[in-house]
C-alpha positions in Angstrom: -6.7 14.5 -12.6 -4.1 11.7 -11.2 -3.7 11.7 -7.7 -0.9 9.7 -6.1 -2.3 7.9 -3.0 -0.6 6.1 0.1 -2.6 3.9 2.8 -0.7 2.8 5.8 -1.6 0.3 8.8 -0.2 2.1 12.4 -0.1 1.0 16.1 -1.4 3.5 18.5 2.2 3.8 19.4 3.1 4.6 15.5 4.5 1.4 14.3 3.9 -0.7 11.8 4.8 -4.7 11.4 8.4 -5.3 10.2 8.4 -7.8 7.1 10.3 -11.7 8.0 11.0 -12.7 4.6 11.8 -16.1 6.3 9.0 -16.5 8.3 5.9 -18.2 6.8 3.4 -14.7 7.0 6.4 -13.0 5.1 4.7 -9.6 5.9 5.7 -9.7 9.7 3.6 -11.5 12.8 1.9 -8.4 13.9 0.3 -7.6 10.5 -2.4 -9.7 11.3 -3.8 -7.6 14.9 -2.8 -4.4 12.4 -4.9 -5.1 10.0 -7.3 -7.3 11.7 -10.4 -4.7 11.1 -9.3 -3.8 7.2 -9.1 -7.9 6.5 -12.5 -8.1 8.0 -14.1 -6.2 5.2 -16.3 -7.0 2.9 -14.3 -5.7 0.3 -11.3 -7.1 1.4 -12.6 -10.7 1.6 -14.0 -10.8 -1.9 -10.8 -8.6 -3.3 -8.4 -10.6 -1.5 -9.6 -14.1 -1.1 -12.3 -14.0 -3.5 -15.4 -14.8 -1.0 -18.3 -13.3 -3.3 -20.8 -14.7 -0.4 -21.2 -10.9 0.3 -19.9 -12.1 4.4 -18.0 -9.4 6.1 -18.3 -6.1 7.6 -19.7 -3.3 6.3 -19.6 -0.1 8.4 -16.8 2.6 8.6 -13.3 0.1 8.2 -15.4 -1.2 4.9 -15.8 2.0 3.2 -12.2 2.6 3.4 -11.4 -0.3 2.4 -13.7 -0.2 -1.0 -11.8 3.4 -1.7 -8.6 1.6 -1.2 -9.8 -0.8 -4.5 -11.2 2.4 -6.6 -10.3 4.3 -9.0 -6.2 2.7 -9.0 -4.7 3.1 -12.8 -1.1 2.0 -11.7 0.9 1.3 -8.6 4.5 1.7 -7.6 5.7 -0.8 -4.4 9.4 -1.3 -3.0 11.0 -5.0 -4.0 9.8 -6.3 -0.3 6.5 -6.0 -0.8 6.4 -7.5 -3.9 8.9 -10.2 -2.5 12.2 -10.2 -4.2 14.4 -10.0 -1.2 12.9 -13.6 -1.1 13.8 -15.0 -3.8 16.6 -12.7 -5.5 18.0 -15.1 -7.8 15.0 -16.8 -9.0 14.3 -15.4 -12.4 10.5 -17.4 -12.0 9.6 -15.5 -8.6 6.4 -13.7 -9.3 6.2 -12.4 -5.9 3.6 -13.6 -3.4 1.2 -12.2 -4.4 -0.2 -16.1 -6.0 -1.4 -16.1 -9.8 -4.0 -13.5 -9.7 -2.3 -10.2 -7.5 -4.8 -8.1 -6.5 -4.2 -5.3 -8.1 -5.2 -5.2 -12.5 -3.3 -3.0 -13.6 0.4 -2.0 -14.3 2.6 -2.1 -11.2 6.1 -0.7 -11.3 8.6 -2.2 -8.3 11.4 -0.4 -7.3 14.6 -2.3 -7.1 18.5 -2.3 -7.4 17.9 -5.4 -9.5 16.5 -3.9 -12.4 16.0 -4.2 -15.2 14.6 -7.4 -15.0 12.0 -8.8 -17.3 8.1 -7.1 -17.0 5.9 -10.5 -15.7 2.3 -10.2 -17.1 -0.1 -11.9 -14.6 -3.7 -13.3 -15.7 -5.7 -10.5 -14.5 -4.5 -7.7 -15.8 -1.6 -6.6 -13.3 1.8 -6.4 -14.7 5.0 -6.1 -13.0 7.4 -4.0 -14.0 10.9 -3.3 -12.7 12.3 -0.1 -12.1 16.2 1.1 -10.5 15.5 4.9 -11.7 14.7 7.9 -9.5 11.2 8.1 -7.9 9.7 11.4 -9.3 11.0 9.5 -12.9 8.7 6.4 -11.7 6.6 7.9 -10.6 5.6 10.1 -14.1 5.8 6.7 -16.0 3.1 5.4 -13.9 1.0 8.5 -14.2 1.0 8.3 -17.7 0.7 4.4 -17.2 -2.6 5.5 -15.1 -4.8 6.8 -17.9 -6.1 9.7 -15.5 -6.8 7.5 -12.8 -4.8 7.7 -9.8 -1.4 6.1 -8.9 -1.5 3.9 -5.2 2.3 4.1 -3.5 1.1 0.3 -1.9 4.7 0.5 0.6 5.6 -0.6 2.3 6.6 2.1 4.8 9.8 3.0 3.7 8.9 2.9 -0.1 5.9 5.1 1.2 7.7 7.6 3.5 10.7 8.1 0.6 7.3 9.7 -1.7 6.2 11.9 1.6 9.1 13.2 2.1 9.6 14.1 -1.0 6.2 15.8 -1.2 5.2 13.7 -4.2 1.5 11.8 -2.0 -1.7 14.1 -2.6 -3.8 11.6 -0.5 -2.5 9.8 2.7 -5.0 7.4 4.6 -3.2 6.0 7.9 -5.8 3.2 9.8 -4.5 3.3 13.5 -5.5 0.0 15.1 -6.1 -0.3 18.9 -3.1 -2.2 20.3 0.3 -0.9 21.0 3.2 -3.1 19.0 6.2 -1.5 21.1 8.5 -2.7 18.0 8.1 -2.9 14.1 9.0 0.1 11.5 8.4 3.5 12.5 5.4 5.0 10.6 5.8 9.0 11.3 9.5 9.7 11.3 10.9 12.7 9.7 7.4 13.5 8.3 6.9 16.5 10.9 4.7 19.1 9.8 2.9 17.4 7.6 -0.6 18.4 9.0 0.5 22.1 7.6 1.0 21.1 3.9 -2.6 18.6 3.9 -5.8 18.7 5.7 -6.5 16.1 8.2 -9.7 14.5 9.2 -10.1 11.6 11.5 -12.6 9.4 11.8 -13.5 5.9 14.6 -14.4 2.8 13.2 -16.6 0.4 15.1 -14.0 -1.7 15.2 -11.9 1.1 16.5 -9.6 1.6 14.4 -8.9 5.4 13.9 -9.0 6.4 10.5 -6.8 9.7 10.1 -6.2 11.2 6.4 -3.9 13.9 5.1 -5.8 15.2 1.8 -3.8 17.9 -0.4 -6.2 20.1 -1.8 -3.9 21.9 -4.0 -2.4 19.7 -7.1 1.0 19.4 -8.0 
């Protein structure tokens, strides 16, 4: 059964980095001491950059981040994640994502610009380009899944739209150790969400504080 899936990176003080699409690290300059521990992974360094060496860690950050790469049939993202706030006029932008995304398998970006031509990568993701409502998305990338699950990849407003809108069965927040004093909010107007999912925390050795909000009920 499809499961729609969020995972978030948070400050102790519950913020996350603010994208500068005119900066070189377009995803903000506190994403990197975010997600310092989650980039450290095994996982990620052989998803990511491609380092098959087998270096990186492998204790508690690592087995989130392998879950975070399973068992994904399609993905929904806002345009500034996949970049188009960027480059909106360029009809050749294929995001930033470089010629092989990370992702195989159909993506669906919500934006104001669509439609806009799908863009078939190498690897098996495709972008596609949706304006339409997100429960209406959001069925077309179910059925786009194949029974596997759909990720909502953010970023945080894209992701707290599907909260509040009671539409995420599975919510994994990593909460690194430093305190940001600035960025995107990660927890407004998602009060009482501990009484509609079970919640389970766990410390990395990095510590990082893994908390997750599991639905045990389907929609």
């Amino acid at each position: 059964m499809t499961r729609v899936r969020i995972d978030l990176f948070s400050s102790l003080d519950g913020y996350t980095a603010a994208p500068d699409p005119m900066a070189d690290n377009p995803m903000g300059e506190d994403w990197g001491p975010l997600t310092a521990a989650y980039a450290a992974t095994r996982t990620f360094r052989q998803k990511v950059f491609g380092d098959t060496s087998g270096a990186g860690t492998t204790g508690v950050d690592e087995s989130y981040a392998a879950a975070f790469f399973t068992g994904v049939g399609a993905e929904i993202m806002g345009a500034a994640m996949f970049g188009l706030h960027a480059n909106p006029d360029d009809p050749d932008w294929k995001g930033w994502w470089g010629d092989e995304p990370p992702f195989g398998c159909p993506v669906y970006v919500l934006t104001h610009s669509a439609p806009r031509p799908s863009i078939a990568m190498v690897n098996g993701t495709t972008f596609h380009f949706r304006s339409g409502a997100i429960e209406e998305v959001l069925a077309e990338a179910t059925a786009a899944a194949g029974g596997l699950d759909v990720r909502v990849g953010g970023g945080v407003r894209t992701a707290q739209e599907f909260l509040r809108a009671g539409l995420v069965d599975d919510l994994h927040v990593g909460i690194a150790p430093i305190v940001l004093a600035r960025g995107n909010r990660v927890w407004d107007d998602l009060r009482g969400l501990e009484h509609t999912h079970r919640v389970t925390t766990e410390v990395a050795e990095s510590g990082t504080i893994h908390v997750t909000f599991t639905r045990e009920e389907q929609r």
